[in-house]
C-alpha positions as CSV (number, residue, x, y, z in Angstrom):
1,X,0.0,0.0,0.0
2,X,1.4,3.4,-1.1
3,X,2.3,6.0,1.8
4,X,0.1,9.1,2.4
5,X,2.5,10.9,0.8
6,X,3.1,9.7,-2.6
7,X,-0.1,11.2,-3.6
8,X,0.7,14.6,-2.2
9,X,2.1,17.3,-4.2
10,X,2.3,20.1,-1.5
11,X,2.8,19.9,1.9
12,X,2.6,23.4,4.0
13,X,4.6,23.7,6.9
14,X,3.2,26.1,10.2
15,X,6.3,27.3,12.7
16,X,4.4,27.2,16.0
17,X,6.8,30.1,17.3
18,X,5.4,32.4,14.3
19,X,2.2,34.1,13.9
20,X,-0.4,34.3,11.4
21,X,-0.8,37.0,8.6
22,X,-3.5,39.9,10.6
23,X,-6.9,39.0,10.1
24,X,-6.3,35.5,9.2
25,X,-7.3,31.9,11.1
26,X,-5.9,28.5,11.0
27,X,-9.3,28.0,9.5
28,X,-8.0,29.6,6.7
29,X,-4.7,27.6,6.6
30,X,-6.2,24.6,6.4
31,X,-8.5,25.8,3.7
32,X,-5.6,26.5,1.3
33,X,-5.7,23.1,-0.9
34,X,-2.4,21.9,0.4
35,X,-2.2,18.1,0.9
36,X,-0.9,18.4,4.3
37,X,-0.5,20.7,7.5
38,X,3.3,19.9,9.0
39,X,3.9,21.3,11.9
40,X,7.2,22.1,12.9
41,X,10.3,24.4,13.3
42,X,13.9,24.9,14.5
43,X,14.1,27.1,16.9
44,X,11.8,28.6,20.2
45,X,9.4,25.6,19.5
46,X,7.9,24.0,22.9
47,X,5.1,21.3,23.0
48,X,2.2,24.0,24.3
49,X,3.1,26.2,21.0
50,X,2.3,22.7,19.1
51,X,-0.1,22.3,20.8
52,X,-1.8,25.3,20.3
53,X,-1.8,24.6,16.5
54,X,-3.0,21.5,16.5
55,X,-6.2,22.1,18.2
56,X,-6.8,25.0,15.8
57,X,-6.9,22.3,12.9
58,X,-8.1,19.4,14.5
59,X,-11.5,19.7,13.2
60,X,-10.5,19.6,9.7
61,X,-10.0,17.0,6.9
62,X,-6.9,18.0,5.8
63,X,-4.2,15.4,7.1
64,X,-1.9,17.0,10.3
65,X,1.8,15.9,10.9
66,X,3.6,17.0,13.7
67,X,7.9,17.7,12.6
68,X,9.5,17.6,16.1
69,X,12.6,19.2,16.3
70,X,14.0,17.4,19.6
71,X,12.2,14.4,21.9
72,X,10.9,17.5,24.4
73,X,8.1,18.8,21.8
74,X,6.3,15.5,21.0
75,X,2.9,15.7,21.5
76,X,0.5,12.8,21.8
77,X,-2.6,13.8,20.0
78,X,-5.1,11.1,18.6
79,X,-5.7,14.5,15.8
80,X,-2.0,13.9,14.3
81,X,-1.8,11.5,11.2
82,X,1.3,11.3,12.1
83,X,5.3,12.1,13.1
84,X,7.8,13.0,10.5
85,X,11.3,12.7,12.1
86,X,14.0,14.6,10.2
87,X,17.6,12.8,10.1
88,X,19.9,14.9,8.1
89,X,22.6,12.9,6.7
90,X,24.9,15.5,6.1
91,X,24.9,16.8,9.6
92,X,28.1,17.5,11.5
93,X,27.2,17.0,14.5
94,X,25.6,13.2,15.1
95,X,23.3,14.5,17.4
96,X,21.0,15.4,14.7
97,X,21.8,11.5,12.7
98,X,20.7,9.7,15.8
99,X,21.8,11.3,19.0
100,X,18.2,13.0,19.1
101,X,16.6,9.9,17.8
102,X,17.9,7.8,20.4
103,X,16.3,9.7,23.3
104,X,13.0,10.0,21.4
105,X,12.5,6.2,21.4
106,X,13.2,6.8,25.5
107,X,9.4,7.5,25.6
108,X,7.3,5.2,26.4
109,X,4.3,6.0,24.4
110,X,5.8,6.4,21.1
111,X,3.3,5.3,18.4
112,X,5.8,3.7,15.8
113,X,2.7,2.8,13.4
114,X,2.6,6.6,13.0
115,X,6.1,7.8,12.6
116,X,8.4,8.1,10.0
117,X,11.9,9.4,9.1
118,X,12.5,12.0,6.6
119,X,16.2,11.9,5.4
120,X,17.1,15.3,5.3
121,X,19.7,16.5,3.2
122,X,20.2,20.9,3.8
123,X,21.9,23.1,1.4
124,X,21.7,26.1,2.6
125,X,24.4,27.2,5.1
126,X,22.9,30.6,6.2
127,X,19.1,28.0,7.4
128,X,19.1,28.0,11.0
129,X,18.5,24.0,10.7
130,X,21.8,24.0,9.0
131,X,23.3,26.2,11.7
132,X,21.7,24.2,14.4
133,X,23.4,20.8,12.5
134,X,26.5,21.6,11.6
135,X,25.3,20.6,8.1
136,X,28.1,20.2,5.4
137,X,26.1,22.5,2.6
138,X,29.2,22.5,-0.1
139,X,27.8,19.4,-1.8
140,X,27.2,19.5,-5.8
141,X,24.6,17.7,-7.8
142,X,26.2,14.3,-7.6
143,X,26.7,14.8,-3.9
144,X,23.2,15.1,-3.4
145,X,22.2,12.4,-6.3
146,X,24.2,10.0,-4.0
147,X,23.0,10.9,-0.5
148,X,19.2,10.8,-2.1
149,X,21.0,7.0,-2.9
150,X,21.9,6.2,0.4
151,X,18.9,7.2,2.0
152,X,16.8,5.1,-0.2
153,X,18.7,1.7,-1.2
154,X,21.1,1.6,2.2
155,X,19.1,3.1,5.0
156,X,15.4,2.6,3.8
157,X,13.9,5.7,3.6
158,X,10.3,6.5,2.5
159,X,11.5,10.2,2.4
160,X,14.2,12.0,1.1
161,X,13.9,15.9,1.9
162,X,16.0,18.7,0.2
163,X,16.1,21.6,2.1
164,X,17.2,25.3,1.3
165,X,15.3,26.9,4.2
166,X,15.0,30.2,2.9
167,X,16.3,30.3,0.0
168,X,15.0,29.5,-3.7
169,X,17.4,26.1,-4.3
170,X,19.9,25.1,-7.0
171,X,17.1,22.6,-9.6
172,X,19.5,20.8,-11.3
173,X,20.5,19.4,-7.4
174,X,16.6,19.0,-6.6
175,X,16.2,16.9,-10.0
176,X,19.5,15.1,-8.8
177,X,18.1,13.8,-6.1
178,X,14.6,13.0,-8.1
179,X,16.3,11.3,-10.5
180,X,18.6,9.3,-8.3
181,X,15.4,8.0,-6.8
182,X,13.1,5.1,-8.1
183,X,10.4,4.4,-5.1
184,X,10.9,7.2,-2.3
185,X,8.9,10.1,-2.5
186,X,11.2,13.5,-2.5
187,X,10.1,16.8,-0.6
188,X,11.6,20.0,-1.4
189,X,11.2,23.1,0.6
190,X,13.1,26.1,0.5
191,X,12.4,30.1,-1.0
192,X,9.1,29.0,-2.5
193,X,7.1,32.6,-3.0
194,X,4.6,32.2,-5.8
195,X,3.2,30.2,-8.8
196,X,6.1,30.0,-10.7
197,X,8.8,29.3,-7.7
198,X,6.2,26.0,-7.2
199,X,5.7,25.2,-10.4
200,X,9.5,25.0,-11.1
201,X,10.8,22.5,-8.1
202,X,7.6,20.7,-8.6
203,X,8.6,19.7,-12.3
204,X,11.8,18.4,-10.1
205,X,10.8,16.4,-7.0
206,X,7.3,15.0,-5.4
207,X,6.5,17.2,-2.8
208,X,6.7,20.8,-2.7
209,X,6.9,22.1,0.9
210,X,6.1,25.8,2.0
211,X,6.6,27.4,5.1
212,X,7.7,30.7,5.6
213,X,5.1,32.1,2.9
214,X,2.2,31.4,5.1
215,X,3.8,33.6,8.2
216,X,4.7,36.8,5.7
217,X,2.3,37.0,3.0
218,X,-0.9,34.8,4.0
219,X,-3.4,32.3,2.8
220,X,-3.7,33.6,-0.6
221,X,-0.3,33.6,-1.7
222,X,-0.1,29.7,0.0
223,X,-2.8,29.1,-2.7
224,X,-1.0,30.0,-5.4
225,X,1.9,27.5,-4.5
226,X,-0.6,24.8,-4.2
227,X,-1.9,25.3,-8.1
228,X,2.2,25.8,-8.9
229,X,3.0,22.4,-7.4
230,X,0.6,20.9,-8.8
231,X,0.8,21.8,-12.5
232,X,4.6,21.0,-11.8
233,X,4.4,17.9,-10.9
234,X,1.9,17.1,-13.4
235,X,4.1,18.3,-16.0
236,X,7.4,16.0,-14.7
């Protein structure tokens, strides 16, 4: 049976430390089209701010995935689909390959039917994930074409997630990593702003993934990325 999301073609992603656009609801976020609602960032995130967001959405169809950052955010919430657990492979620092991973399996509760990996690869040195990493961002196209490798055929990953966190990213690395990839479904996030921005990286990977668009310009423009990732990805 296929995954949830190898039928998506958008995913956006809500910082619980950042506010919406005035005037606007998480009704209105999770009326926006997009596949999915992740919820998640790198920094200043605590469990109540996750919280908080998912009991704005809960009453909504649209699927809810909660991106924990470290073991201490994890929230337990029959209204999640699911948990998305970033390892970035080109991390410095092994905390963030399985340090963090190996004190989230500490708790008790953990629901593994829900949970997944997402094998993170970051290219943009000036992200705060890549700061917060120690991430290795000097990697070319075939750099990336190979880590998309490992994380498929060698460490079994249903994921594989390029990420420029804000910034528009280098396409002939995002199809790299698409094309390196025969079953895993690839997110890219990263400097998506409009139609166009969507439409291009969806034409190169699965999943287009927006985040910081929601927080500056609101609903609408989200919209627009949803229609962009779509035609994209229909146009592969």
């Amino acid at each position: 049976m296929n995954s949830p999301w190898a039928d998506w073609d958008h995913v956006l992603k809500v910082d619980p430390d950042k506010d919406l656009v005035d005037g606007e609801t998480f009704d209105d976020v999770c009326e926006t089209g997009t596949d999915a609602i992740e919820i998640g960032g790198t920094l200043d995130v605590t469990s109540d701010k996750m919280r908080r967001v998912i009991d704005a959405c809960r009453t909504h169809d649209v699927p809810l995935y909660q991106e924990p950052s470290n073991p201490a955010v994890v929230v337990d919430d029959d209204a999640l689909d699911g948990y998305l657990v970033p390892v970035v492979l080109n991390a410095g620092d092994v905390a963030w390959v399985t340090g963090a991973h190996k004190e989230w399996v500490r708790i008790d509760t953990i629901d593994w039917d829900r949970t997944t990996t997402e094998a993170y690869i970051v290219l943009n040195d000036d992200a705060s994930v890549a700061q917060l990493t120690d991430a290795d961002c000097d990697q070319s196209a075939e750099d990336v074409a190979a880590y998309a490798k490992v994380a498929e055929r060698m460490l079994g990953q249903d994921v594989v997630y390029v990420e420029y966190s804000g910034m528009l990213g280098d396409p002939e690395k995002v199809a790299a990593a698409h094309d390196a990839l025969d079953d895993a479904t690839l997110f890219y996030g990263g400097g998506i702003h409009d139609y166009d921005d969507a439409y291009l990286m969806g034409q190169r990977s699965d999943v287009v993934v927006v985040g910081d668009l929601l927080h500056d310009e609101g609903c609408e423009a989200v919209r627009e990325t949803v229609e962009g990732a779509r035609d994209g990805t229909a146009d592969q």
